[in-house]
N, C-alpha and C positions, 0 to 999 in steps of 0.2 A: 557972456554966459553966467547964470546965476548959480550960486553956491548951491543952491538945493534944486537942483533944475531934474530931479525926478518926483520932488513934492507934488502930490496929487497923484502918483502915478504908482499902477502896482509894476511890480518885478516878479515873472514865476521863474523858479530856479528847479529844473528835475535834477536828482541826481545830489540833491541841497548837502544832504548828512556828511558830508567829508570832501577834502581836495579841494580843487577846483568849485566845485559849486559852493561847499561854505566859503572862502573866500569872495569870491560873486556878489554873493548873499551882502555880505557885509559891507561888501564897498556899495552898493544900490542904498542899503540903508545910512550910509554916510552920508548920499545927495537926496535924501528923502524921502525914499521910496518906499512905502508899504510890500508886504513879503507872501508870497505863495512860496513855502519851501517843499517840494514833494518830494520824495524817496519811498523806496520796498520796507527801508526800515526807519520807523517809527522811533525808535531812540536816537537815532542820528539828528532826526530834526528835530527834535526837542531838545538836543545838545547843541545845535547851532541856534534855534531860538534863544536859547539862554542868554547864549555867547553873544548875541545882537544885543539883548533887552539892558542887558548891563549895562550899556553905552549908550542905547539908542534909542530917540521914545519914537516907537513905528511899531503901526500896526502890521500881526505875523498870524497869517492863516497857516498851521500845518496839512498838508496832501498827504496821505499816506495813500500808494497807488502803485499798481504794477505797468509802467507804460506798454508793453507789450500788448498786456491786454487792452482792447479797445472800449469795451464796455466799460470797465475801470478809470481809464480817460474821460469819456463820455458824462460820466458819474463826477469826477474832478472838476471837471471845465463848469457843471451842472450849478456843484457847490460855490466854484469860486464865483460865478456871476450872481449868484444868491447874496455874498457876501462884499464883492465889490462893483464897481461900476465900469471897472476898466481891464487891461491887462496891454500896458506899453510897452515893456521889454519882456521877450518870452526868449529863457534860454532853454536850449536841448541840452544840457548836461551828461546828465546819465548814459553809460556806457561803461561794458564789459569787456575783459581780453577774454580769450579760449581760441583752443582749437589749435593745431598746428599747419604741416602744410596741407595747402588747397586740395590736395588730393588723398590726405591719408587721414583729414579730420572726419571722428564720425558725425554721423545725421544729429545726433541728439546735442553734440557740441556746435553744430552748424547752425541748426535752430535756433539756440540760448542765444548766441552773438548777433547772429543777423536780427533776430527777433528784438530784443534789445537796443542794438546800435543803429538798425536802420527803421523797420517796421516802428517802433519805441516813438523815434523823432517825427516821423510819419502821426501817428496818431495826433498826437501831444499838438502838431499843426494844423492839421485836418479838423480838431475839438477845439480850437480857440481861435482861427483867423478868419472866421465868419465876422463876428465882432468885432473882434479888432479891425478891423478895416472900414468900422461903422463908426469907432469914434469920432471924437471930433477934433485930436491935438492935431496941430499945423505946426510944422510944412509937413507931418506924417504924422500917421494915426497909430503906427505901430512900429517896434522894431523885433525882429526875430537874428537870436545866434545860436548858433551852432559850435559846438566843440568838434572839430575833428581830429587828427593826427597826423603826423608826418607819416606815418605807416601808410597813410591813401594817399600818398605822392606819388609822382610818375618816380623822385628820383629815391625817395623811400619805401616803396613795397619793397616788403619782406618776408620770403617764404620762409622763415620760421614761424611766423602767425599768421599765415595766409588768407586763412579765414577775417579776423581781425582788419588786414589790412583792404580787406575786399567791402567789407564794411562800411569802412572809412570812408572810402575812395566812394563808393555809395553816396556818404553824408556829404561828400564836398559836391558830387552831381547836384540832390536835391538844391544844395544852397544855393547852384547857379540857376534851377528850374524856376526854385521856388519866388527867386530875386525878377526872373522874367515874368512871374505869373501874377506876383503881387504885386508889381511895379505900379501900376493905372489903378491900386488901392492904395496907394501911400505908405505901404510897406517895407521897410529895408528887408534886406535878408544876407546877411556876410556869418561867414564864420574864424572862429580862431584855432589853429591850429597848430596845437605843442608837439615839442619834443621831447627829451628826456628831462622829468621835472620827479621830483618828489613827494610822490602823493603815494594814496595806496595803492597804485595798480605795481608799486616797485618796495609797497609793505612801509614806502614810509624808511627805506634802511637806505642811505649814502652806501655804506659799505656795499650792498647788494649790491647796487646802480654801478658802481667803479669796477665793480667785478663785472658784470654785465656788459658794462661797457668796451674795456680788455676782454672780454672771451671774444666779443662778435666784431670786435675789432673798428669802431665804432670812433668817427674823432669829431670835436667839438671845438672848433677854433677857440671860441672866448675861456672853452676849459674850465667851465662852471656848469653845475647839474641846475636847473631852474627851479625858480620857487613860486608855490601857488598861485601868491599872492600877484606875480608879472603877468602872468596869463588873468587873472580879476582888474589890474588895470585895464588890460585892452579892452576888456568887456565891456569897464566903465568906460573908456572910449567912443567905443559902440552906440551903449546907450546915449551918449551926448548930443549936443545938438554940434560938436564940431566935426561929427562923421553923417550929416544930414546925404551928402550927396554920395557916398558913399555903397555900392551894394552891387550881389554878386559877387564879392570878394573872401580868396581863404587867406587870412593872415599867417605867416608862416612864423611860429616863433621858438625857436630852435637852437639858437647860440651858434648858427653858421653848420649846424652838422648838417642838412639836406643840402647845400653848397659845395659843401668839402667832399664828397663823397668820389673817388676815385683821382681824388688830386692832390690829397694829404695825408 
């Protein structure tokens, strides 16, 4: 496998401006990879463009896009093939928490999440794997991942955010549909799914998390909150040619907490 074995090849990252996705970002650009960063906000990628350009000479399209909306996709996908030729690794990043449990969240919170978290991933695929399945890289033309969450587990739903975790559990279906549909296109389709990690959906605070963690009673054999940058390995992963065979798969990456669950 070659040092820069995403040289030639774009990486779109939704969701780019913070967590998770900027990290992503930057590892794709480390093996070569030219940069689709989308996000709602528009300062976020421009502050992860930066963070790449210091380091790395790669070409960076900024998306500024609301994935929910489909027309806004449509409009994105439109741009990006104006300006590149390809799109190899397409992650679903982007995702919101809200709402609480499944029966007492309102309509307008149920909307934002599902809208978002599932319809969001939905589009973003539907607007770019016509193409992608037309390239020409071998043994696949494309890879698509997914971020889920331990929250769309059988052994982690969690009616404190029911909604959320209804969501999820959504996004890990698609990835098995999508892995059956795109198979005889040369398309992967796996996703990675975290647990308790430190980004903003936890503000970014250790202290919150350990509180959080002691309220809901929550145990973590290895006893470590995860960082970004473990979840942007497996991506990079993903993206590689040593996960070719690879698809239909949710990666569970968790520190043992969806294991432990009624036995620690």
């Amino acid at each position: 496998m070659s040092e820069n074995f995403l040289e030639g090849k774009i990486a779109l990252v939704t969701g780019a401006g913070s967590g998770f996705g900027r990290e992503m970002a930057i590892n794709f650009a480390k093996k070569g990879a030219d940069l689709v960063l989308n996000d709602i906000d528009l300062e976020s990628i421009k502050e992860t463009r930066d963070i790449i350009l210091n380091s790395h000479e790669v070409e960076i399209m900024l998306a500024e896009a609301d994935i929910s909306d489909e027309e806004q996709v449509n409009l994105m996908s439109k741009k990006v093939f104006q300006q590149f030729d390809n799109v190899f690794v397409l992650v679903n990043n982007a995702g919101i928490r809200g709402g609480s449990s499944s029966l007492k969240t309102k309509m307008i919170d149920y909307d934002m999440v599902m809208n978002v978290n599932v319809k969001g991933a939905w589009n973003v695929t539907k607007a770019f794997y016509k193409k992608m399945r037309r390239q020409k890289f071998r043994p696949l033309a494309g890879k698509i991942i997914n971020i889920t969450s331990c929250a769309g587990t059988e052994c982690g739903l969690n009616p404190f955010i029911g909604i959320y975790s209804v969501s999820k559990t959504a996004l890990i279906a698609f990835t098995k549909l999508w892995a059956l549909e795109l198979g005889s296109s040369n398309i992967s389709v796996n996703a990675i799914c975290p647990g308790i990690f430190l980004t903003p959906i936890y503000n970014n605070d250790p202290n919150f998390i350990r509180e959080w963690i002691k309220m809901r009673n929550v145990k973590i054999p290895l006893d470590q909150i995860g960082e970004p940058n473990q979840v942007a390995d497996v991506a990079l992963f993903l993206a590689s040619p040593a996960s070719d065979y690879i698809t239909g798969q949710n990666i569970i990456i968790d520190g043992g907490m969806t294991i432990s669950i009624n036995k620690i």
